[in-house]
Structure formats: structure tokens, C-alpha cells
MARSE-384570 format. One record per residue (C-alpha): residue in three letters; x, y, z. Coordinates in steps of 0.2 Angstrom, whole numbers, padded with zeros to 4 digits, always signed. Each point is the difference from the previous one (the first is absolute). Layout:
// MARSE-384570
ALAXYZ...
END
This chain:
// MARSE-384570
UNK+0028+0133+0017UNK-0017+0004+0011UNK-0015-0006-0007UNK-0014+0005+0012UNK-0013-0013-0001UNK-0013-0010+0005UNK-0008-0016-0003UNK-0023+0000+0003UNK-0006-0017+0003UNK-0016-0007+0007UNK-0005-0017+0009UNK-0009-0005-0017UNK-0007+0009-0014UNK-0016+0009+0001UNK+0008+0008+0017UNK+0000+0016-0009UNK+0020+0005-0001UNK-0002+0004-0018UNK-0012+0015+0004UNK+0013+0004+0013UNK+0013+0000-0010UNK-0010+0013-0010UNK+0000+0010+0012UNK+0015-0001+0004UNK+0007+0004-0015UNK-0009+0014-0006UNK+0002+0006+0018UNK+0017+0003-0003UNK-0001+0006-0017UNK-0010+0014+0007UNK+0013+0004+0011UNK+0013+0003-0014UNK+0007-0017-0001UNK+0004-0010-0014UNK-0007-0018+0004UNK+0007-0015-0010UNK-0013-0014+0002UNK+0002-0018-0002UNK-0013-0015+0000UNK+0005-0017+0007UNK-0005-0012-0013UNK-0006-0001-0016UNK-0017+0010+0003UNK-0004+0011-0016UNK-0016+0010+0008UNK+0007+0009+0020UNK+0016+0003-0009UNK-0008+0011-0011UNK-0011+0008+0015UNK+0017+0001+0008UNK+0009+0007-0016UNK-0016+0013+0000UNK+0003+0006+0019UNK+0019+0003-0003UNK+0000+0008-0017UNK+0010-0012-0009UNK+0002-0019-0003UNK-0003-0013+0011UNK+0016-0014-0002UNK-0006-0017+0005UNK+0014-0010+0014UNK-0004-0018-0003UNK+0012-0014+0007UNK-0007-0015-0013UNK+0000+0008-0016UNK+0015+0011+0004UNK+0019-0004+0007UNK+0004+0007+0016UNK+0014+0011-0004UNK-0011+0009-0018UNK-0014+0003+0017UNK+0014+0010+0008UNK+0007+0008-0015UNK-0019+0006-0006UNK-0004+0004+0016UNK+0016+0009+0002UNK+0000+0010-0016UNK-0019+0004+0001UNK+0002+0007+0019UNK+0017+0009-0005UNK-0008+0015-0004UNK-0014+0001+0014UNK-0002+0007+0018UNK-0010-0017+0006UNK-0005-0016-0010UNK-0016-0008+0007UNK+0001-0018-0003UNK-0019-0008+0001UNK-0002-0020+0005UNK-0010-0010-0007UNK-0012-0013+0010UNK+0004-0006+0018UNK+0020+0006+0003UNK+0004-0019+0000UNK-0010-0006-0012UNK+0010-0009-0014UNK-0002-0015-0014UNK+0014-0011+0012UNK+0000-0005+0016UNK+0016+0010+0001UNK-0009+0015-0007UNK+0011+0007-0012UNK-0009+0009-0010UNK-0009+0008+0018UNK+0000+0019+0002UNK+0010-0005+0016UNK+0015-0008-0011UNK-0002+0018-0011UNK+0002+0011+0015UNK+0016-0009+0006UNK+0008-0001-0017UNK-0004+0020+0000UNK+0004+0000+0019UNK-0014+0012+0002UNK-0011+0002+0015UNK-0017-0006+0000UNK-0015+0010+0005UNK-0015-0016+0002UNK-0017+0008-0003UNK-0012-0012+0011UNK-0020-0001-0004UNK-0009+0000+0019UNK-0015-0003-0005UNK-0011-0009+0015UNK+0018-0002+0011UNK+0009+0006+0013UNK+0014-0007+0011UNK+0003-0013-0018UNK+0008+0013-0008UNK+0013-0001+0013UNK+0004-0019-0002UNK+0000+0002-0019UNK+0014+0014-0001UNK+0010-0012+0012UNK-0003-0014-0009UNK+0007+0011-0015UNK+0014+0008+0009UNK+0007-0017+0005UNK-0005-0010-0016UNK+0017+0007-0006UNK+0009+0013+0008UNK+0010+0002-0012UNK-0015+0013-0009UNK-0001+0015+0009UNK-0017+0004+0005UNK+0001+0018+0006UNK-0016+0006+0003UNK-0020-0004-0003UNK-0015+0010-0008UNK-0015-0005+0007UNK-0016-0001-0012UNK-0018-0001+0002UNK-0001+0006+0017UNK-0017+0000+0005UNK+0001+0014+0010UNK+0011+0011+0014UNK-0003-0015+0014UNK+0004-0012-0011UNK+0016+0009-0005UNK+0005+0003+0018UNK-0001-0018+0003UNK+0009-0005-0015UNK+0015+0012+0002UNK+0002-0003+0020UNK+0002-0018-0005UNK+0012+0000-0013UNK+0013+0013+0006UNK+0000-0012+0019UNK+0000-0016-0007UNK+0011+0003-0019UNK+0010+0017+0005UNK-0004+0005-0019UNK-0006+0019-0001UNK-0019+0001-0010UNK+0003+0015-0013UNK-0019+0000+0000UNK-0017-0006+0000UNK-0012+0002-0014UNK-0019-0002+0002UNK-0012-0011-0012UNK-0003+0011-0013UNK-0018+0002-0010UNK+0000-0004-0017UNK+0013-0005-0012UNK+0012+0014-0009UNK+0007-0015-0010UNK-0011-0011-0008UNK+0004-0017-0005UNK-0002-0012-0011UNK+0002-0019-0004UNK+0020+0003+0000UNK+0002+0011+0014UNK-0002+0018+0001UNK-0008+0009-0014UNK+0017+0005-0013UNK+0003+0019+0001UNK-0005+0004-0019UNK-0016-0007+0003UNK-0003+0011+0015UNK-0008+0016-0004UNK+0003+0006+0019UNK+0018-0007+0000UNK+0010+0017+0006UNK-0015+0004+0013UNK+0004-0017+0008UNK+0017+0002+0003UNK-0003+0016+0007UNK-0014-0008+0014UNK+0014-0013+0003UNK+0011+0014+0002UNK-0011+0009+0011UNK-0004-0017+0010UNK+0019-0002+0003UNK+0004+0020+0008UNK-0015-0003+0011UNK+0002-0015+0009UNK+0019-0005-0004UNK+0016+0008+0010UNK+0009+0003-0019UNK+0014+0009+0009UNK+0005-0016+0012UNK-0001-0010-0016UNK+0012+0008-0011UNK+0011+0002+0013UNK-0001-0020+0003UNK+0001+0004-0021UNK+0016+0008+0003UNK+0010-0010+0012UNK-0002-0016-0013UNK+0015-0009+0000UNK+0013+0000-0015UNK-0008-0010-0015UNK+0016-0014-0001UNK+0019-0001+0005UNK+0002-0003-0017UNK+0005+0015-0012UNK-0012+0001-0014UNK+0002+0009-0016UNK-0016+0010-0003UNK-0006+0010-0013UNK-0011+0014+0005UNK-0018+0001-0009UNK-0005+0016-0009UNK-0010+0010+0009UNK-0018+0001-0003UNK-0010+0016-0005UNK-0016+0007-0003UNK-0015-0003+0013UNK-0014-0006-0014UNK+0010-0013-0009UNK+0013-0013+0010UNK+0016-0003-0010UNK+0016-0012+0002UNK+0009-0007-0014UNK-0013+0000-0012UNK-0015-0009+0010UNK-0013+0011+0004UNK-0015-0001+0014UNK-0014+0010-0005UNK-0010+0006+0014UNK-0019-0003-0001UNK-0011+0010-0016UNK+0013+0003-0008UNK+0006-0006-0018UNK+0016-0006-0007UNK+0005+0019+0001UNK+0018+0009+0001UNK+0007+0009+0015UNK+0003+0019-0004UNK+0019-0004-0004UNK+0006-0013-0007UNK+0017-0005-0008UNK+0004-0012-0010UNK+0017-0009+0002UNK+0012-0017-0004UNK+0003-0011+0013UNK+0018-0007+0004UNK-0003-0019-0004UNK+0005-0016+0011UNK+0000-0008-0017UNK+0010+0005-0017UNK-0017+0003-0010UNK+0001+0014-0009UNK-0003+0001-0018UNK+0014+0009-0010UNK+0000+0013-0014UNK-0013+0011+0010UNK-0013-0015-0001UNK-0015+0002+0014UNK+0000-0008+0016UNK-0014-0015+0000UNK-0014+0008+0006UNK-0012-0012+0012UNK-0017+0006+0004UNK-0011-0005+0017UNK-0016+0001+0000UNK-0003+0006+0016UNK-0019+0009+0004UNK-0012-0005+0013UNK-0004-0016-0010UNK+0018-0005+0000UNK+0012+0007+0017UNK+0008-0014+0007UNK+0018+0004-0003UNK+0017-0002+0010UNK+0008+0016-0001UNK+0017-0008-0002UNK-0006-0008-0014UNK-0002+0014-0010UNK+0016+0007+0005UNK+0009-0016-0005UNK-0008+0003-0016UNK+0010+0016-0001UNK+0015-0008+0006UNK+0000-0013-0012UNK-0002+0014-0014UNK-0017+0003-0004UNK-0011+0014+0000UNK-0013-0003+0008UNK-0018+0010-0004UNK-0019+0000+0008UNK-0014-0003-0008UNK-0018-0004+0005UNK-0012-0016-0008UNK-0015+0011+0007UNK+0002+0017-0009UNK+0015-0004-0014UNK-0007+0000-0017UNK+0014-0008-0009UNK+0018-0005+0004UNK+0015+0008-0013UNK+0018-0004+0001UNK+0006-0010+0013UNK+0010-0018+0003UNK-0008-0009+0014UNK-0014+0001+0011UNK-0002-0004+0017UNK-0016-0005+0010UNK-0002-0002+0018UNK-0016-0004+0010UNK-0014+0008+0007UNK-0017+0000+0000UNK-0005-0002-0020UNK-0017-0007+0007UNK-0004+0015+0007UNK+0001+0011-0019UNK-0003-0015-0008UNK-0015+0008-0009UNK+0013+0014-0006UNK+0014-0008-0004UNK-0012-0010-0012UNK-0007+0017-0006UNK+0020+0005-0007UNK-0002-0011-0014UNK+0013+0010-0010UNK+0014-0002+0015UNK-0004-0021+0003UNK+0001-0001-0020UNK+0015+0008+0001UNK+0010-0009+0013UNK-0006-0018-0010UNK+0007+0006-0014UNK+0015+0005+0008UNK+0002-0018+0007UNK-0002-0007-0016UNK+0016+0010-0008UNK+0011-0006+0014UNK-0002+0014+0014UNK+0008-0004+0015UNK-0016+0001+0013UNK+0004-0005+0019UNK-0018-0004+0009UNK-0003-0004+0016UNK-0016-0005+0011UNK-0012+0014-0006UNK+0009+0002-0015UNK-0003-0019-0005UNK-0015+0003+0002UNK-0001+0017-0011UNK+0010-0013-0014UNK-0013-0014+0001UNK-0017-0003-0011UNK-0012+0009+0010UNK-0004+0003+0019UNK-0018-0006+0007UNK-0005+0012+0014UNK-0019+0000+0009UNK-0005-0009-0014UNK+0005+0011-0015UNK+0013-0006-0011UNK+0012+0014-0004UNK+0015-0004-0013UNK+0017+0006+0004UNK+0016-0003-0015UNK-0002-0016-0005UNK+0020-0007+0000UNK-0004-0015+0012UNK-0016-0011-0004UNK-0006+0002+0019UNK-0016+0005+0007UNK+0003+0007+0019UNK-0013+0001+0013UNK-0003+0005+0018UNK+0002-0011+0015UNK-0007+0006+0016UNK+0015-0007+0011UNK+0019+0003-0007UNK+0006-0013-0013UNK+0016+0003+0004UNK+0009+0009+0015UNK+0016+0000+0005UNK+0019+0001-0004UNK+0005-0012-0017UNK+0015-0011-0005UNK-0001-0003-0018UNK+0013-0012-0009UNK+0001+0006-0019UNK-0002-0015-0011UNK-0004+0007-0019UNK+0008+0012-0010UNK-0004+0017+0002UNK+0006+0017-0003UNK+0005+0004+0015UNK+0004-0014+0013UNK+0013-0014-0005UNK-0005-0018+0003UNK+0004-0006+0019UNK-0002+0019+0007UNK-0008-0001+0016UNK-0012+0015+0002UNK-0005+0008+0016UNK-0017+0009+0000UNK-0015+0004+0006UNK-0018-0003-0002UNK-0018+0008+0006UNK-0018-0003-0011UNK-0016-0003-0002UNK+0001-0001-0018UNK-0001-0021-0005UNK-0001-0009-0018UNK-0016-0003-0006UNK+0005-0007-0019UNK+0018-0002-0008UNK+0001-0010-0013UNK+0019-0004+0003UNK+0009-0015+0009UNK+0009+0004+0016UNK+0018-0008-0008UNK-0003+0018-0013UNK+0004+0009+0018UNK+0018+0004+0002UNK-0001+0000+0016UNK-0001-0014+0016UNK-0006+0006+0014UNK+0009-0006+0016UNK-0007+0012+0012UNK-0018+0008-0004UNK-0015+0000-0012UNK+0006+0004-0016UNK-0012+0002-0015UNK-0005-0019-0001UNK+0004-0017+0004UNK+0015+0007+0011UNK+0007+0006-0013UNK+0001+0019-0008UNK+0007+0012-0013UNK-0010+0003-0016UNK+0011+0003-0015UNK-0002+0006-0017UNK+0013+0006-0009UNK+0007+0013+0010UNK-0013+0003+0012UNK+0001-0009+0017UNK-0013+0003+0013UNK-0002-0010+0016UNK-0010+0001+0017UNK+0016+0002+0011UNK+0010+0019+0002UNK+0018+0001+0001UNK+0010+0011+0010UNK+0016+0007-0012UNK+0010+0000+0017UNK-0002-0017+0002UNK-0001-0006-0019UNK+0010+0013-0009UNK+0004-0011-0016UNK-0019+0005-0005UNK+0004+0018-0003UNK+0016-0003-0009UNK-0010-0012-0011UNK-0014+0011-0003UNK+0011+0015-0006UNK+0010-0012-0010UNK-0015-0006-0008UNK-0006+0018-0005UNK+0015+0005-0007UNK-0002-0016-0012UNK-0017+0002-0005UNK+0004+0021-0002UNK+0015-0006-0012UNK-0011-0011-0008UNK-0015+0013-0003UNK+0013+0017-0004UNK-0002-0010-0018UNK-0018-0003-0002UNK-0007+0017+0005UNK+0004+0017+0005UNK+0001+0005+0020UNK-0012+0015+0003UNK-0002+0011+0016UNK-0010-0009+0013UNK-0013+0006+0013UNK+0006-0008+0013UNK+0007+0005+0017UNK+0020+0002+0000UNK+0008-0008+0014UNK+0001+0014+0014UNK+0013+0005+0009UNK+0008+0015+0008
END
């Protein structure tokens, strides 16, 4: 089975492949294609820029908090049903946390047996460049580096120079040379590039990148390079095609949802509502509603693994969108899951919704099954200290939050569960990932209250991490569901005891919320 592919990779970050692979994609996608894109590693922010070019979600490959073969099962299953899938790297191609470099965008492309395209920053160098994509050609050639792009050209003698050298020394064709560019089309911040929500000129953006890729790359070279990939494994894999996506406002798959910049938490113009067929026998008999799981997911609160919310689905849930920023109230639903983001950027709104934080603290307090991670810790603590100002947030945890100007934690997390909790058994071993600025000024418990030790990573504090209450977990590191799927079985089971538990204490009413969407 063909899946025309290819692998963008860079000689570190900042060399500018993720604006390429922009490009790229939304290059083809003017042509007609349907792009599947995928983001090496755990990185929240270029996938949604990525998922933004393509028109549809972004699926994160990454070889430490996900087996090998559910990499080329989800790769596999989410390319099935596209003309090209456009795989960006993440730092240098070798880069790794081993000396072995496992978890390097190199070890990703020959799992995938992809060719690689290296994008190579020439700023202030010539004949170098030449001597760095042998060095990389040899390193291991077992990757197969097909061609280079050429960025930050200083200007047509330059180029001339730079491509004489490379196709004489490294017999690799240069699909194309981009100048330095004036000004930024994508502003960044603290974490990186500036999420796509919080970019008013997000869809303008993409369409420069676009522009900047038909101008001064040989697109037709490159998807023919595309086309001749290699087959994916000698291995036969049982795949189950994606549903397709639809509508051009609104990016749909199995219920998660990436909503473009300026927009609310609105629906497509058709939507239809639909049970899943579950991995797990969950459902309730006697006509009883599925356990419905809301996400808060707005531009306070976007960090979210699309496969997490299908494993939701799988699991037997419905899963349902709300917002912290503009929801006034939360009806009938059985578990709630947070993600991160930026709460300190609308910290002063998300302190303004009294109504809604009243709402989810009372929830807590009856047993609601609440899942929070990074952002959403924060969102569940005491109150959130920004520039000075003090704004309070829900008020489950007895923590005050600040802002640190260099990351307190940054990095992939191994977490051994030690406590109780609803959703992890004692001695699991958790894979995550962790990314903030966000640091403990006051708690007032003991780190042996932590479920968690941390064997790898920051954690909350003390090494140690995993506020519980009740039913409420929140903790600094994000999981993938590929790689820790007992955390969506858990979740769902959880809701469906706590909606048993509530069907006698008060009456379910029609919610707000957004439905799951799907076509």
C-alpha cells in the first residue's frame, strides 16, 4: 500500500522548516490535495499551525511517549485516506535525549522509511553548508536524505555559490532557495510560535507561507520525490481509515475540533451526531446515555492530542466542547477534561467568569471526574499572579501559581504512580511531557500528598507531582492516549460511575455544549 510521504527536517530548531512545512502543505492543498500532517514530538503549538495549513488535525509521531508499531498504525490510519502526508521534524534531525538518539527525528524517519528533505539556515556561510549535509548523509545512512531547501539566502550570488557547491560535493538536488524575509507572519512567544487561536491573522499567514513556497520552491520535483517514497513496512498492518473531514471554517475528526483564529466554539454548517463502536464494553443498558465528557478547549485552554479525544470516543464516551472564556455555566455532563494552554494570557477573563469557576468547584466537591493537565492545573488552583495583579481561578487546589521568565519545566516526563487516584493504579509508569513557565509560589501541602514521583522531569514540587481531590487529578505533565491508553479507559469508567451515581440526585437537562462532531 503507497503512502507518498515525506519527512522536513532542519540542522536545529529555529532553521525555519516549520514555516516551510507551511508552505508546503497549504501549497498542496491549493492544488487539490488532501494533506495529512504530522508533528514529530510532543509540540502542542506548530502542530496546530500545521493542522491550520492542511485543514484538518495535526497527529503527533513521537518515539518516547509512543510504541513503535501504535507510530505506524496512527500514521498509517491517518495518511490512509490522503494524497500526501507531510511529516515536520523537530530540532536538529539527530537531535535526541540518548546518545543513541531514539527519540531523534532521524530514528522517526526510518521507522516510517520516509525520505527526508533537510531545510539548512545559511545565514553568514557558504562552502560549510556542504560539509554539514555530508556530515549528515554519513552520520547514518541508513535515513535517506533526498534533497535540501536552502533558507535565508542573502541574495542571488550567494545562492549561486551555495547551490554550485552542494550538488559537486553532496550530489543532493536543492529544491530551492528562499531569501531572508522582512518581518515576522508568525509571531512568537515565551513557548514558541504564537498558538493559532490567539492569532487574529492566523489564515493570512499560512497563505504568505504558501505564497513564499510556489515562489522560490520546485513543488512539482518535491512531490514527485513525495511520490516515489518507499512502502511504509513489509509488515501487513490492519488499518482503519479516518473519516473524512468537512467544512473549510471549522476542522473536524472524531470529535476534536481546531478552531481557526476569531472564531468561537461555533458548529460547522452540518453536523451529525452519531454512537461510536467501542474498544471497550461500556455502554449503559436499558436506553441509558452514554457518559458525556466535556473539554474545555478555547484560546485559554488548546493543548490537546487529537488521539486523546478519540480514545475518549473509543472508550465509550461522548465527548463535548465548551469554553472557560465565554461559557456561563456547565449542565449535564460526567467528566471534564482540561488540557494546557496559555491561562495567563486571559487570566484576567477567566477570573471575570465567576459563575463558570464556581461551577466547576462545586462540581469537584460532588465527585466529578475532572482530568487537568499543565494549564488546567493551573486553571484548578487558588489563584494565578500575573504582572503583579492577582487573579483567582476555581479554588480546588490551595496553590498560588506565578510566572517564571525561563521554563520550570521542559521536557519529556516519567512519572511512577505512588498514591491512590482515580485513574492510575499504584506502580504505573507514566510517560509524558512537560513545557512551563508557570511555578509554585504557596501550597500549603506536603509533597508525600503527591501521587506521583517524578523519575524523569519537574513535576509540581519537590520532584514529585499529581494534585488530587476526590475525583480531580491535575498535574504539569501531558499524556499521550497512544502511549498511555489505560487513562482513557479510566476516565470513561469513572464518568459512567459518577453519572450512575448523580441519575438519582438530580435530573439531566439539555446542555449548551458542543456535541462531538463528526461526519
Amino acid at each position: 500500500m503507497a503512502f507518498p510521504r515525506i519527512v522536513i527536517s532542519g540542522m536545529s530548531g529555529g532553521s525555519g522548516k516549520t514555516i516551510i512545512s507551511l508552505g508546503v502543505i497549504a501549497s498542496c492543498r491549493k492544488r487539490g490535495m488532501v494533506v495529512a500532517p504530522f508533528k514529530k514530538g510532543p509540540d502542542f503549538i506548530d502542530a496546530g499551525w500545521l493542522a491550520l495549513a492542511a485543514g484538518h488535525p495535526c497527529h503527533n509521531l513521537d518515539t518516547f511517549l509512543i510504541p513503535p508499531d501504535e507510530i505506524l498504525l496512527s500514521f498509517a490510519n491517518h495518511a490512509l485516506a490522503s494524497d500526501v502526508a507531510v511529516i515536520e521534524g523537530n530540532r536538529g534531525l539527530y537531535d535526541g535525549i540518548n546518545l543513541t538518539g531514539d527519540t531523534s527525528t532521524s530514528e522517526l524517519a526510518k521507522l516510517l522509511n520516509a525520505p527526508v528533505v533537510l531545510v539548512i539556515d545559511c545565514t553568514k556561510t557558504t562552502r560549510t553548508v556542504a560539509a554539514m549535509i555530508l556530515g549528515c548523509v554519513h552520520f547514518d545512512p541508513a535515513v535517506n536524505i533526498c534533497a535540501v531547501i536552502l533558507n535565508r539566502v542573502a541574495g542571488p550570488r550567494h545562492e549561486s555559490i551555495l547551490r554550485t557547491t552542494i550538488e559537486h560535493h553532496c550530489h543532493i538536488p536543492v529544491l530551492g532557495a528562499i531569501p531572508k524575509m522582512g518581518g515576522n507572519s508568525f509571531p512568537e512567544r515565551h513557548m514558541g510560535l504564537v498558538p493559532t487561536p490567539e492569532h487574529k491573522w492566523a489564515e493570512e499567514s499560512i497563505q504568505k507561507a504558501a505564497d513564499m513556497a510556489e515562489r522560490y520552491l520546485d513543488l512539482d520535483r518535491l512531490l514527485s520525490m513525495i511520490k516515489e517514497a518507499p512502502a511504509l513496512t513489509d509488515s501487513p498492518l490492519t488499518l482503519t481509515p479516518r473519516p473524512q473531514w468537512e467544512g473549510q471554517n471549522n476542522v473536524i475528526s472524531r470529535g476534536y475540533s481546531h478552531f481557526p483564529a476569531g472564531r468561537g466554539l461555533g458548529r460547522p454548517a452540518s453536523v451529525r451526531h452519531e454512537r461510536v463502536e467501542k474498544e471497550e464494553d461500556v455502554t449503559l443498558k436499558n436506553n441509558t446515555p452514554l457518559p458525556r465528557i466535556a473539554v474545555i478547549r478555547d484560546a485559554a485552554f488548546q493543548f490537546y492530542y487529537p488521539e486523546n479525544i478519540e480514545a475518549l470516543e473509543a472508550a465509550g464516551a461522548e465527548v463535548v466542547m465548551l469554553s472557560a472564556l465565554e461559557g456561563s455555566g456547565i449542565q449535564n455532563i460526567d467528566g471534564l477534561y482540561i488540557g494546557g494552554g496559555f491561562p495567563e494570557t486571559h487570566a484576567r477573563i477567566l477570573a471575570k467568569n465567576k459563575k463558570f469557576r464556581n461551577n466547576i468547584r462545586s462540581l469537584a466537591q460532588t465527585g466529578l471526574p475532572i482530568y487537568a493537565e499543565c494549564g488546567g492545573l493551573m486553571y484548578m488552583g487558588e489563584s494565578l499572579i500575573v504582572n503583579g495583579a492577582t487573579y483567582p481561578m476555581v479554588g480546588v487546589f490551595p496553590a498560588v501559581f506565578g510566572l517564571s521568565k525561563r521554563p520550570e519545566g521542559h521536557g519529556y516526563t516519567i512519572l511512577e504512580v505512588e498514591r491512590k487516584n482515580p485513574y492510575y493504579a499504584p506502580g504505573t509508569i507514566i510517560r509524558g511531557h512537560e513545557f512551563h513557565y508557570s511555578k509554585v509560589l504557596n501550597w500549603q501541602g506536603k509533597p508525600e500528598d503527591l501521587c506521583f514521583r517524578m523519575i524523569r522531569g519537574s513535576g509540581f514540587n519537590s520532584k514529585r507531582d499529581g494534585l488530587c481531590y476526590k475525583n480531580t487529578l491535575a498535574t504539569y505533565s501531558h499524556v499521550h492516549a497512544l502511549g498511555t491508553p489505560a487513562w482513557a479507559k479510566a476516565m470513561v469508567e469513572a464518568s459512567l460511575l459518577y453519572q450512575k451515581a448523580s441519575a438519582g440526585r438530580s435530573n439531566r437537562q439539555d446542555s449548551p455544549l458542543i456535541p462531538s462532531m463528526r461526519r
